[in-house]
C-alpha positions as CSV (number, residue, x, y, z in Angstrom):
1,X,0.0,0.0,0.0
2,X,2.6,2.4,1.1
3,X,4.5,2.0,-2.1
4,X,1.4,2.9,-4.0
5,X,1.1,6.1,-2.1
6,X,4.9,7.0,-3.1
7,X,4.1,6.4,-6.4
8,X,1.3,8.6,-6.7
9,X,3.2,11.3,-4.6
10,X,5.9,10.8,-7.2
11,X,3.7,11.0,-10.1
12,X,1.7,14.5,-8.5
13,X,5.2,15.6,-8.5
14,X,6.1,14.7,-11.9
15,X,3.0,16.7,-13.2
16,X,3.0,19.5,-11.2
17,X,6.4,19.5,-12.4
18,X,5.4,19.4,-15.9
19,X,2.5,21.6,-15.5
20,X,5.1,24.6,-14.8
21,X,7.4,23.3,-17.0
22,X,4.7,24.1,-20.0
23,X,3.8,27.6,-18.7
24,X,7.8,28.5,-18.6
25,X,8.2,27.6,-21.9
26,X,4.7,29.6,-22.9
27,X,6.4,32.3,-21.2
28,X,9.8,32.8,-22.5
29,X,8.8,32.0,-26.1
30,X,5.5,33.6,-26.3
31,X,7.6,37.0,-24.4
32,X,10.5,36.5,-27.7
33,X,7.7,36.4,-30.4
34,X,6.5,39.6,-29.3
35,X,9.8,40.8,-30.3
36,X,9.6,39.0,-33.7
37,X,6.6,41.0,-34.5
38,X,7.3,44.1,-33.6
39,X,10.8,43.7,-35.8
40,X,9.0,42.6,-38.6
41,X,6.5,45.3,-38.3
42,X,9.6,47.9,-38.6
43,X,10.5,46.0,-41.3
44,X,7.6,45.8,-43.5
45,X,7.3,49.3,-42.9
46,X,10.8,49.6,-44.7
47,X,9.9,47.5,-47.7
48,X,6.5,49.5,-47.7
49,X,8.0,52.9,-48.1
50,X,10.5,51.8,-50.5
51,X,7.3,50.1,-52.5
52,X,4.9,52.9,-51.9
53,X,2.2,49.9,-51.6
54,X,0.3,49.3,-48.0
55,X,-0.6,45.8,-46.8
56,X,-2.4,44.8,-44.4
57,X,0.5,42.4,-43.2
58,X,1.7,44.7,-40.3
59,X,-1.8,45.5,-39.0
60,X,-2.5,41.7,-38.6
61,X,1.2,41.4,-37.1
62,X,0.3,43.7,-34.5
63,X,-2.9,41.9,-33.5
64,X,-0.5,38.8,-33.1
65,X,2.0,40.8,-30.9
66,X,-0.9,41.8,-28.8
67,X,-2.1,37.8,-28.8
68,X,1.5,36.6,-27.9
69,X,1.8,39.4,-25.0
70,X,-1.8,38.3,-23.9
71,X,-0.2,34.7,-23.7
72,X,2.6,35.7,-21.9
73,X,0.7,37.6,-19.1
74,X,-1.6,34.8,-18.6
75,X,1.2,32.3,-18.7
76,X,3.0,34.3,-16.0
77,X,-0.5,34.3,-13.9
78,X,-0.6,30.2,-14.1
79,X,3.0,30.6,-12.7
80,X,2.1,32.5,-9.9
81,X,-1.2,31.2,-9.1
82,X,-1.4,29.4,-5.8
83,X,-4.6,27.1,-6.5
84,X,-3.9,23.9,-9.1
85,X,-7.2,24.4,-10.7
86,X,-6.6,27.4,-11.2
87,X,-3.0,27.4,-12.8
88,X,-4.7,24.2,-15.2
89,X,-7.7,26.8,-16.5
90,X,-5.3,29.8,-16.9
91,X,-2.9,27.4,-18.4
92,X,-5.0,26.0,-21.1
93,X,-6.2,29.4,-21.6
94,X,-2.7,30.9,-22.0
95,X,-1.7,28.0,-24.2
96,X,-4.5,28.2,-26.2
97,X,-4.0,32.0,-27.0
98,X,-0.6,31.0,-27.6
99,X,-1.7,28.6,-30.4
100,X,-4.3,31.1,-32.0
101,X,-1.4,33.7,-32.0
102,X,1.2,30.8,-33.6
103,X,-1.8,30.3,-36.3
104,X,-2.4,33.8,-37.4
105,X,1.9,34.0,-37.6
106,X,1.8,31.5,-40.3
107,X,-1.3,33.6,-42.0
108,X,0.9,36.5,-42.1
109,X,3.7,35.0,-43.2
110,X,2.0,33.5,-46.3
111,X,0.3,36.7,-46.7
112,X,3.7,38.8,-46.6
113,X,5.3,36.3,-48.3
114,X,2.7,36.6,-51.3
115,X,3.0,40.4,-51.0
116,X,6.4,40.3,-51.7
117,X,6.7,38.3,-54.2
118,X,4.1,39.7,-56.6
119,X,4.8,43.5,-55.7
């Protein structure tokens, strides 16, 4: 029985482990992406000048710098959350957020990559 027990304990551990693991990582790199976006905003601005075309690339660029800094923060909530079910529901939610934002990057990137290629 007792070795049961320390199994489980060992396994809650693992998780929990795990479980902060995931909203580090959501952290850091959601946090880096936001830099990615607003560098590539500056630079379609560039090629946009030089072009004398607008596109809508750097408007949806900034909604997904917004997206990944609205991951981050609620990443950083799960990590400082006291209560496990909370830290899971803000978790998912972060990660989620996180996903959307990683989706609408590869929108844009087709999108600019399109833009560029026939301007």
């Amino acid at each position: 029985m007792r070795k049961n027990e320390m199994q489980k304990d060992e396994t809650q551990k693992d998780t929990k482990f795990l479980e902060e693991d995931i909203s580090v990582h959501i952290l850091s790199v959601s946090a880096a992406m936001v830099g990615v976006c607003l560098t590539v905003i500056g630079l379609l601005r560039v090629v946009i000048s030089i072009q004398k075309e607008d596109t809508i690339g750097d408007d949806l660029l900034a909604v997904d710098a917004v997206l990944f800094l609205v991951s981050c923060l609620l990443s950083y909530w799960a990590l400082r959350t006291r209560t496990v079910r909370r830290m899971h529901t803000v978790e998912r939610i972060a990660d989620a957020v996180f996903m959307l934002a990683l989706v609408l990057m590869v929108v844009v990137c087709v999108f600019v990559t399109y833009a560029i290629s026939v301007a």
